[in-house]
C-alpha positions in Angstrom: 3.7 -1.8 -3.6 5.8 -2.7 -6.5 4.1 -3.9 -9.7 0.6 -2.1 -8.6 0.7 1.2 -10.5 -1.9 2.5 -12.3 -1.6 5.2 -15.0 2.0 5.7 -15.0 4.7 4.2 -16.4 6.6 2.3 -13.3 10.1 3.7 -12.8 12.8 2.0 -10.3 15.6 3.5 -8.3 18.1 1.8 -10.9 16.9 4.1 -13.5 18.5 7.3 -11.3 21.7 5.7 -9.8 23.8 2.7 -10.2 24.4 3.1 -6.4 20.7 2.8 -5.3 19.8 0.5 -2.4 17.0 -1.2 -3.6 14.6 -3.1 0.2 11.5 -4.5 -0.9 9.4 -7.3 0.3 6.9 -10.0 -1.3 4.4 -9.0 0.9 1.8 -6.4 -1.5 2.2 -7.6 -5.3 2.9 -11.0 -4.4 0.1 -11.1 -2.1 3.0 -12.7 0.6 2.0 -10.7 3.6 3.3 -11.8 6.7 5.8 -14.1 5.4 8.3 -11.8 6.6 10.6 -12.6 3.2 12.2 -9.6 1.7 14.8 -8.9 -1.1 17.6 -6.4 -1.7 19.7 -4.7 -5.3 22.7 -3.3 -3.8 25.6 -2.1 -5.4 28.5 -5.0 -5.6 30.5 -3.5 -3.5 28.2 -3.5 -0.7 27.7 -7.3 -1.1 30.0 -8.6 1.2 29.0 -5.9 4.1 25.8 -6.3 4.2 25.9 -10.3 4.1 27.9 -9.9 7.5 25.4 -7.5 9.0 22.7 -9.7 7.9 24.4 -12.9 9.4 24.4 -11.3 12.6 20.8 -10.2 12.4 19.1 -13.3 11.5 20.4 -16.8 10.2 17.7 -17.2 6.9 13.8 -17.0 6.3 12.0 -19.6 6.7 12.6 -22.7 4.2 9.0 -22.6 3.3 9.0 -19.5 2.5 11.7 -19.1 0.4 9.8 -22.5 -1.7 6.7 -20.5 -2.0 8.7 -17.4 -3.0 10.4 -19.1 -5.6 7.0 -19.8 -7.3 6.2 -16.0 -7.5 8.2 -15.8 -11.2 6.3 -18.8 -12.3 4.5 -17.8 -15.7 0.8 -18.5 -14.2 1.6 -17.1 -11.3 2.5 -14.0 -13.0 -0.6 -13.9 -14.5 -2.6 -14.2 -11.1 -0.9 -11.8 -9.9 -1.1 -9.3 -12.4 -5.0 -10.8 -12.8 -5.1 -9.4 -8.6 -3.7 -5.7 -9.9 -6.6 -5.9 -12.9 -8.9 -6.0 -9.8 -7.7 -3.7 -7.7 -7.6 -1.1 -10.6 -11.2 -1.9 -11.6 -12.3 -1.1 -7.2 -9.7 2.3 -7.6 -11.4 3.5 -10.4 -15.1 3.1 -9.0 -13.8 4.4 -5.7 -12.6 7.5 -7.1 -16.0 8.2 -9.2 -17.8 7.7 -6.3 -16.0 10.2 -4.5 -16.1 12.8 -7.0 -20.3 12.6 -6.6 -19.2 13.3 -2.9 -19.7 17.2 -3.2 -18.3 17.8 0.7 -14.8 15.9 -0.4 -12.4 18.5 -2.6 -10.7 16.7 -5.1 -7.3 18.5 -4.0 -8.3 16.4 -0.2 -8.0 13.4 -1.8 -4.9 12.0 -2.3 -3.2 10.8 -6.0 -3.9 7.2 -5.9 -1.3 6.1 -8.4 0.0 3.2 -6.8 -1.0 0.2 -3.8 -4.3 -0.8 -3.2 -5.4 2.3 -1.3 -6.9 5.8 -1.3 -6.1 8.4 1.4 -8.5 11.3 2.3 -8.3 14.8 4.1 -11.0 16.0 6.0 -9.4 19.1 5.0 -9.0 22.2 7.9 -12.6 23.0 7.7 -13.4 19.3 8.4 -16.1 18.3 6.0 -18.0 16.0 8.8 -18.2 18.8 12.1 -18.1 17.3 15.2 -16.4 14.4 13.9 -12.9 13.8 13.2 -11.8 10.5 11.3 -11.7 8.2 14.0 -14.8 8.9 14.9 -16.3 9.4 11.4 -14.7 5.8 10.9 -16.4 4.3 14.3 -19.6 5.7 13.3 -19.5 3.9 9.6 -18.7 0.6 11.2 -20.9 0.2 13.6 -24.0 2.8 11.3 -23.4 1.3 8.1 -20.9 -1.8 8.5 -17.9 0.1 6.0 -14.6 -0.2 7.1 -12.2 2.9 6.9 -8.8 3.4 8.5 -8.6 6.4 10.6 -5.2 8.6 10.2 -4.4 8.2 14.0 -3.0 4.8 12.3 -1.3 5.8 9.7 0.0 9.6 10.3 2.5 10.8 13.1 0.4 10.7 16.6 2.4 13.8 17.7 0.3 16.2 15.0 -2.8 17.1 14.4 -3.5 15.1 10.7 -4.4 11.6 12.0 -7.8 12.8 13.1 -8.2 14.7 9.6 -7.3 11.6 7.1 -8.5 8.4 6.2 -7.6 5.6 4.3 -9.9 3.2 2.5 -8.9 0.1 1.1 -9.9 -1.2 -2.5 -7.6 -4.6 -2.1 -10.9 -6.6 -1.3 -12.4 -6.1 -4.8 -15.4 -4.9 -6.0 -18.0 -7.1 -4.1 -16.6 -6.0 -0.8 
C-alpha cells in the first residue's frame, strides 16, 4: 500500500537503515493487481545473491507487464494515480463519520485507518451484534441489504478466535459504491 497514506507523513525503511530490504509490488497504488510484477531496494552487496536466487526461481515477468509498468512514473499517470488516492481518502473519511454515529461500535474497535484502502473492525469481546459473529453478520448484509463486508475468518489466523470478531470494509470502490 505504498503511496496511499492519509494523515501522516509517509516514512520508508531507508530512512531507519541503509541495510533495509525493501519487497514491494505494483499491485495497490498503481492499481496493477494481478500483474504479478514486483520490485526490490537491497543493499549492494546483496545484489549479486539475490539475482542468482531469483534466476533460479523464475526467468522474468511478463514482457507486457514490465511495458505497462514502465508507464506507472509517467507524469499523467502520476497524476491518476494520485487522483485514485484523492478518492479513496474522500470514501475513508465518510466511512469513519459514519461509524462514529454507530453508537454499538467503540472507537478503540475500530482500527487506525492510516494507510490502504480499507478499514478493519472488532466486534469487540462483548460482540456488539449477539448471535452473530462477522461471518455471519457479513452473510446477513449481503444477502439483507446487498453491502459487501469481509469477514475476519479471511483475513486473521483461522487457528484463533478473532476472525469471527473482525471485519474489513473496503472504501477502494469510491463513493458511489
Amino acid at each position: 500500500y505504498h503511496g496511499i497514506v492519509y494523515d501522516k507523513e509517509e516514512a520508508t525503511a531507508l530512512q531507519y537503515s541503509e541495510n533495509a530490504i525493501i519487497i514491494n509490488s505494483f499491485s495497490k497504488y498503481y492499481s496493477m493487481s494481478g500483474w504479478r510484477l514486483g520490485w526490490m531496494v537491497i543493499p549492494e552487496a546483496l545484489i549479486d545473491p539475490i539475482n542468482r536466487l531469483q534466476q533460479n526461481m523464475f526467468i522474468n515477468a511478463p514482457t507486457i507487464s514490465q511495458t505497462a509498468a514502465l508507464k506507472c512514473w509517467d507524469a499523467d499517470t502520476l497524476s491518476e494515480l494520485e487522483g485514485h488516492v484523492a478518492k479513496y481518502r474522500t470514501s475513508r473519511g465518510i466511512i469513519l463519520a459514519e461509524l462514529e454515529t454507530i453508537k454499538e461500535i467503540d472507537s478503540t474497535n475500530v482500527a487506525p485507518a492510516d494507510g490502504g484502502f480499507y478499514v478493519y473492525i472488532d466486534l469487540g469481546e462483548e460482540n456488539i451484534a449477539p448471535g452473530l459473529g462477522s461471518i455471519a453478520m457479513c452473510k446477513a448484509l449481503l444477502e439483507e441489504e446487498n453491502v459487501a463486508f469481509t469477514p475476519g475468518s479471511d483475513f486473521e489466523d483461522p487457528s484463533g478466535t478473532l476472525g469471527d470478531r473482525r471485519f474489513r470494509i473496503s472504501y477502494a470502490g469510491g463513493v458511489e459504491t
